[in-house]
C-alpha positions as CSV (number, residue, x, y, z in Angstrom):
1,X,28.5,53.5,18.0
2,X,26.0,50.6,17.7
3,X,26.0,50.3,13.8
4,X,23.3,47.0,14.8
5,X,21.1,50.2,16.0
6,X,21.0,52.1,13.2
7,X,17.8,53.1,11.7
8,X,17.6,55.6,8.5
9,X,17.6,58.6,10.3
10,X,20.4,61.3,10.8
11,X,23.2,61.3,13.6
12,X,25.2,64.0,14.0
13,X,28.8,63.7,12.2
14,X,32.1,66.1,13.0
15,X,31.4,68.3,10.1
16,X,29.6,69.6,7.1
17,X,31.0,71.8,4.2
18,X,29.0,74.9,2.7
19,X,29.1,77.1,0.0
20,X,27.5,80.4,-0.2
21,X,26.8,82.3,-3.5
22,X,26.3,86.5,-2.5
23,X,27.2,89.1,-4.5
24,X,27.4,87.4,-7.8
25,X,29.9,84.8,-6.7
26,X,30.5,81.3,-5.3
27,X,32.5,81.3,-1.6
28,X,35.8,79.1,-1.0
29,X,34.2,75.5,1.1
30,X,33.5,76.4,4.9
31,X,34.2,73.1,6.9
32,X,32.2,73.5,10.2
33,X,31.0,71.5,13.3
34,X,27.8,74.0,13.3
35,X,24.6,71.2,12.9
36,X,22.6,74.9,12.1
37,X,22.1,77.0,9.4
38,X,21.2,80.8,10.1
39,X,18.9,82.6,7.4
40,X,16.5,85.4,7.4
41,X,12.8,84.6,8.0
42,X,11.8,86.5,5.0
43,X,14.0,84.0,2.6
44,X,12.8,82.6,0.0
45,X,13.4,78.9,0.6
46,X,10.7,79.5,3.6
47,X,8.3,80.6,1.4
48,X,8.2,79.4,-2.3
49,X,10.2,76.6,-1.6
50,X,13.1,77.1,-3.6
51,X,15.1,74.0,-1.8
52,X,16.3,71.2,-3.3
53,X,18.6,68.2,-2.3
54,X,20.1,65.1,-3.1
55,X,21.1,61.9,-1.6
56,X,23.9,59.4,-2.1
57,X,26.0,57.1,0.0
58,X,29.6,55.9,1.1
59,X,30.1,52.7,1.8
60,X,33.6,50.4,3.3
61,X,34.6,48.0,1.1
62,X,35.7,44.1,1.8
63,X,39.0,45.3,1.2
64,X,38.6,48.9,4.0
65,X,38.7,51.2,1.2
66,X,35.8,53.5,1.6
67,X,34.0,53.6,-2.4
68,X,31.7,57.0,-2.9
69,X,28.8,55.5,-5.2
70,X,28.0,57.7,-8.7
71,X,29.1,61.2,-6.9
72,X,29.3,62.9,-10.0
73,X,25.7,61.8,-11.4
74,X,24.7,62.6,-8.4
75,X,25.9,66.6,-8.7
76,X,24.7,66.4,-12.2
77,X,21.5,66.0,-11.0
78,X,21.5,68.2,-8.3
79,X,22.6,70.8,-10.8
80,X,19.7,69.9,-12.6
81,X,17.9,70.9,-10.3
82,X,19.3,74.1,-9.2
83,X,19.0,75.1,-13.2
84,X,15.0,74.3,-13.0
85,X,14.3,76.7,-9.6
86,X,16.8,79.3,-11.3
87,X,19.4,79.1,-8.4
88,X,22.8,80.0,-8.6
89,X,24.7,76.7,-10.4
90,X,27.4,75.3,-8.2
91,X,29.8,73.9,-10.5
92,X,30.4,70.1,-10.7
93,X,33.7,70.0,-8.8
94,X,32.5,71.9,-5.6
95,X,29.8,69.4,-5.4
96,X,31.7,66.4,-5.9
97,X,34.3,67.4,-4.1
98,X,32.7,69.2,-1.2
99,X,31.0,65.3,-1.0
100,X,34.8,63.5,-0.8
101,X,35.7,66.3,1.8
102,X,32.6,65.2,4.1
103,X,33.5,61.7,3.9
104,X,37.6,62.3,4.5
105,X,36.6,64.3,7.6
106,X,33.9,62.0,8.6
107,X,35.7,58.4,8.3
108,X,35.0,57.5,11.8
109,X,31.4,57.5,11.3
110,X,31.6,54.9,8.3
111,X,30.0,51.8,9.5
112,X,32.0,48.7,9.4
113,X,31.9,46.3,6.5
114,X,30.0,43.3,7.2
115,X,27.8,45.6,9.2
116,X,25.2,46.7,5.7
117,X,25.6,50.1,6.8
118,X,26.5,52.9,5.2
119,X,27.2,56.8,5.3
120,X,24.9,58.6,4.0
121,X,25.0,62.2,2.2
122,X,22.4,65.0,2.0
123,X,23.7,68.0,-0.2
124,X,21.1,70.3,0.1
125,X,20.7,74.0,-1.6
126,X,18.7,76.6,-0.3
127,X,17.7,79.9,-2.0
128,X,18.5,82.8,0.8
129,X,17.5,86.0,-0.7
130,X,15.1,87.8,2.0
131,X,12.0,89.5,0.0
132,X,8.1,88.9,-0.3
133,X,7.8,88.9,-4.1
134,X,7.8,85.6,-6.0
135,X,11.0,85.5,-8.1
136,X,14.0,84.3,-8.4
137,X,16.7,84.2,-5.8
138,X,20.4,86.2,-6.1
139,X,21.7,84.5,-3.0
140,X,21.7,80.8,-1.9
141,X,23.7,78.2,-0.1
142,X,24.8,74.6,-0.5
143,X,25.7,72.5,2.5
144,X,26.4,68.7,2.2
145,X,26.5,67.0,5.3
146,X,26.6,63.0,6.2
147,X,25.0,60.7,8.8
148,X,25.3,57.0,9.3
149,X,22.5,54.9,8.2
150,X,21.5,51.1,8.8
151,X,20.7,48.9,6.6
152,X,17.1,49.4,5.4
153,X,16.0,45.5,5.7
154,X,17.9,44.8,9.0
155,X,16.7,40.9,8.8
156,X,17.2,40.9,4.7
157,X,15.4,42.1,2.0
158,X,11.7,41.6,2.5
159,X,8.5,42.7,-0.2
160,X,6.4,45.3,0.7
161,X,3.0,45.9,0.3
162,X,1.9,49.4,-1.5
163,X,-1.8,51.5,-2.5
164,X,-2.4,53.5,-5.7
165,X,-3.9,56.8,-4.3
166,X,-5.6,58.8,-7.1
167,X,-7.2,61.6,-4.8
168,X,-3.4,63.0,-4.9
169,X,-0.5,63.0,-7.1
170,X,2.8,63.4,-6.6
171,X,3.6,65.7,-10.1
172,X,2.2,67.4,-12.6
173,X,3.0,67.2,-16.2
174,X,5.6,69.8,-17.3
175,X,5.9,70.2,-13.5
176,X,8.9,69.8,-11.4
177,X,8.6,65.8,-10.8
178,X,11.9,65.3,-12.8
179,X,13.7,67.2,-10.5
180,X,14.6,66.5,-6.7
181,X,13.1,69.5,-5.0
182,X,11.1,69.4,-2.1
183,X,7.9,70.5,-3.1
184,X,7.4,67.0,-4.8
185,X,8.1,65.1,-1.9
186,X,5.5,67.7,0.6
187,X,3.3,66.8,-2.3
188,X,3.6,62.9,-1.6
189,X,3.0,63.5,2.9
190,X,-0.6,63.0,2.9
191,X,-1.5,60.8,0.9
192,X,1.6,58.3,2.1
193,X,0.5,59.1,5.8
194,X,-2.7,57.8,4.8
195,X,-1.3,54.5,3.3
196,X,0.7,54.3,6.3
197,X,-2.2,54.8,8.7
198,X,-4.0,51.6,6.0
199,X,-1.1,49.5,7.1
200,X,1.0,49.8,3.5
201,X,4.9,50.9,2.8
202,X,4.4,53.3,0.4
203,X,2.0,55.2,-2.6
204,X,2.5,54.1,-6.1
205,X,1.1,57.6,-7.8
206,X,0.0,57.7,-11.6
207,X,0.5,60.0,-14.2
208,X,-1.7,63.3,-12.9
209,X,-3.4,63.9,-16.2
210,X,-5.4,60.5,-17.2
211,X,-4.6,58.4,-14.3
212,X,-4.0,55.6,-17.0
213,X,-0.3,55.0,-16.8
214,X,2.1,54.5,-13.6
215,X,4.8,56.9,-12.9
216,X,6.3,56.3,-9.4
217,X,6.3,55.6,-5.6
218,X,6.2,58.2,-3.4
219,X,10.6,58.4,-3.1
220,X,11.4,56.2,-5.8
221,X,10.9,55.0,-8.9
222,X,9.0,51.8,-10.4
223,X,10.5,48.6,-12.0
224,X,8.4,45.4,-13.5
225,X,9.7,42.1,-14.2
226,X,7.9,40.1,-17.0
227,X,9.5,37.6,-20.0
228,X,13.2,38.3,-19.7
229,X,12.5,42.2,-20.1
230,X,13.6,45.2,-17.0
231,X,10.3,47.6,-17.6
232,X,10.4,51.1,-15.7
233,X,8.0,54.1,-16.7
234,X,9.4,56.8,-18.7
235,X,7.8,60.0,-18.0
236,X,8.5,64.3,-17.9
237,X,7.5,64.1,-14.5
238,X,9.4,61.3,-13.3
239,X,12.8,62.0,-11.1
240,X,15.6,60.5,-12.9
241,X,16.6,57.6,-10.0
242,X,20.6,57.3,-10.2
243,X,19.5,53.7,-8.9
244,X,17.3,53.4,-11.7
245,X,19.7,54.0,-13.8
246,X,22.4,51.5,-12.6
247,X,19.6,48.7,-12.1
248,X,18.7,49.6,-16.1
249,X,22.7,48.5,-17.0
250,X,22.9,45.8,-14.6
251,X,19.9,44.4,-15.8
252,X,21.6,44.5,-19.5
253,X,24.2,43.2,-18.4
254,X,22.3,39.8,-17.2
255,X,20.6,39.9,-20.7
256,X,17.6,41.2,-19.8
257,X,15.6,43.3,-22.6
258,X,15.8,46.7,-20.7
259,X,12.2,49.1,-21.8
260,X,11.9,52.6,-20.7
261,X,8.6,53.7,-21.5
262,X,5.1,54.4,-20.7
263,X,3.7,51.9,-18.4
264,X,-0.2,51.3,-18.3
265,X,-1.9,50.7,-15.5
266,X,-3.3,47.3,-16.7
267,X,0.5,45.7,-17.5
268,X,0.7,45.5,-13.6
269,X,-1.8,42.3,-13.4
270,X,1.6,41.2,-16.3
271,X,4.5,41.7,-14.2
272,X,6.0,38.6,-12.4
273,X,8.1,41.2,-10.4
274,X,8.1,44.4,-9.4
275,X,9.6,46.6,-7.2
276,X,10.5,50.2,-5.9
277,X,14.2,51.5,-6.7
278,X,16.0,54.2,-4.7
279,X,19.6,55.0,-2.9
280,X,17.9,54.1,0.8
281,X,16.8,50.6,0.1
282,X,18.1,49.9,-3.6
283,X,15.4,47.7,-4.1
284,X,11.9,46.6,-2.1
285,X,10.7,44.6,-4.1
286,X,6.9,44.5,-4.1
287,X,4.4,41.7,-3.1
288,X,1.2,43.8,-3.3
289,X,-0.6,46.7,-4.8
290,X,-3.7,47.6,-3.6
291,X,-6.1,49.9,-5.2
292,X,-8.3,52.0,-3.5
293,X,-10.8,53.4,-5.8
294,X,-11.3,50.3,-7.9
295,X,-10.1,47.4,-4.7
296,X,-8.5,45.4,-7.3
297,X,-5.3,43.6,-6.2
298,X,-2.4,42.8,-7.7
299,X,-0.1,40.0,-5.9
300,X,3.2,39.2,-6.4
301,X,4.5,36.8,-4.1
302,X,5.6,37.1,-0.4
303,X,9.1,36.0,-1.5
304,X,11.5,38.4,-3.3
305,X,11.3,37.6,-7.0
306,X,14.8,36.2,-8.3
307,X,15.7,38.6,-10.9
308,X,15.1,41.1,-8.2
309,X,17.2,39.7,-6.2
310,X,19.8,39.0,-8.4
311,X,19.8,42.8,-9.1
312,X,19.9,43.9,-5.5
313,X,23.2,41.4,-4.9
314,X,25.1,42.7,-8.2
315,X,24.7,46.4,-6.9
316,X,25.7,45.9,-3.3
317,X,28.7,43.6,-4.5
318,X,29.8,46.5,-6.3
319,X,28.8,49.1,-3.7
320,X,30.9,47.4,-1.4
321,X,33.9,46.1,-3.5
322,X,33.4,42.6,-3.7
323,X,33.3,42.5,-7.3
324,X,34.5,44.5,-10.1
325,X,33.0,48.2,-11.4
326,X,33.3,47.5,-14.4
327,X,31.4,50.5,-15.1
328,X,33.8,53.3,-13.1
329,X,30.6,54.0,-10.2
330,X,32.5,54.6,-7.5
331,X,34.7,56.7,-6.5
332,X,37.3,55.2,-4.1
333,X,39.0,57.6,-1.1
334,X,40.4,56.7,2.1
């Protein structure tokens, strides 16, 4: 395989695992080459999207060993998630370990190290149950299968330039934003088509009910650099970013003041960095926001801001073993 070539897209892999939950009860892995899944067009994943999935990543060390990043927040989340569109809970373990199964069976397809590529997993859940009435479903099915990814900035890590869109949001108050379903991210198509079609990266959305305060881009969340502090919005309808969440303790541990709250729109013009945070690029850091219903600018700086960067190298060091996890995030196989 060309790792070089890679772009972030899927490429077929031996296997997948699945799990399937009928008649009150969770079945024993399957381990299959089948790339399809076979459902009834009457289920209720087609319908009232009860889907949800997650995304994390493997990665070969400096030393070969192959480290699995935060698996188990990771299936936390995703059990979050199943708890929210009342599908059957997989329990931690079959999550976690239907991931490490995926990768052992799937080594081949781990990029090089040296290469900044990676292996990427998709568990995804799906509720089966065949009906027409809007409720709950009694059947589902988890599959977790991988693909190897390139790097996201195949010439380094370059700013981006993004829109604030108010004619959509991505999630409403008391919604399902704080959950990784896919409803939220069908929500975020049009309007990110449109910023795409403008010439921009991606839609920073605000909070749906004022339209005062940021919340986050269209697949990831928001970070701001200003006077030694790590700011990120804290919201009900924000998704909890695992990468988020790492960046927030790495930035503590370079003695930054670390704020989780409520953002306002007017702090942007305060930033001297900011950025979007997710597991496909970990950070792209941001040199513009444009916004459209008022055409004020905010600018940044075509070069990545060095707190930013700083933050970017720390996580990939310890994504790919070249310094120590101190904090126990990965999960080492292989």
């Amino acid at each position: 395989m060309d790792w070089s070539a890679l772009g972030f897209d899927y490429h077929k892999t031996d296997c997948n695992v699945r799990y399937t939950f009928t008649g009150g009860r969770w079945s024993e892995m399957e381990v299959t080459d089948d790339e399809y899944i076979r459902i009834h067009m009457s289920a209720y994943c087609l319908h009232y999207g009860l889907e949800l999935f997650e995304g994390l990543k493997a990665f070969r060390g400096v030393d070969g060993k192959v480290r699995l990043f935060r698996v188990e927040d990771n299936a936390r989340r995703l059990r979050a998630s199943a708890e929210r569109l009342c599908l059957p809970l997989p329990t931690l373990e079959m999550i976690v370990e239907g991931c490490k199964e995926v990768v052992r069976r799937n080594e081949k397809y781990i990029p090089p190290y040296g290469t900044g590529a990676s292996l990427y997993l998709r568990p995804v859940m799906f509720g089966t149950t065949a009906g027409l009435g809007v409720k709950a479903a009694k059947d589902a099915m988890l599959v977790i299968y991988a693909s190897p990814v390139g790097a996201y900035f195949k010439d380094g890590i370059k700013p981006i330039k993004v829109v604030i869109d108010r004619d959509q949001d991505r999630a409403a108050p008391r919604g399902t934003g704080d959950v990784k379903v896919g409803g939220n991210y069908a929500a975020s198509i049009y309007s990110g088509q449109r910023a795409h079609d403008l010439g921009f990266s991606n839609v920073l959305y605000l909070d749906a009910a004022t339209h005062t305060h940021i919340e986050e881009f269209g697949a990831a969340n928001f970070f701001g650099i200003k006077q030694g502090k790590y700011v990120t919005p804290k919201s009900p309808s924000i998704l909890p970013s695992i990468t988020n969440m790492s960046l927030r303790q790495l930035a503590a541990d370079l003695g930054l003041v670390v704020e989780e709250r409520e953002v306002s729109l007017e702090e942007l013009e305060t930033f001297e960095e900011c950025g979007a945070c997710g597991t496909a690029a970990v950070i792209s850091p941001v040199s513009k926001i444009f916004d459209m219903q008022t055409n004020k600018v905010y600018e940044y700086g075509e070069e990545v801001g060095s707190v930013s960067m700083k933050l970017y190298t720390l996580l990939q060091d310890i994504q790919y073993g070249r310094i120590e996890d101190k904090h126990s995030w990965c999960t080492k196989l292989l």
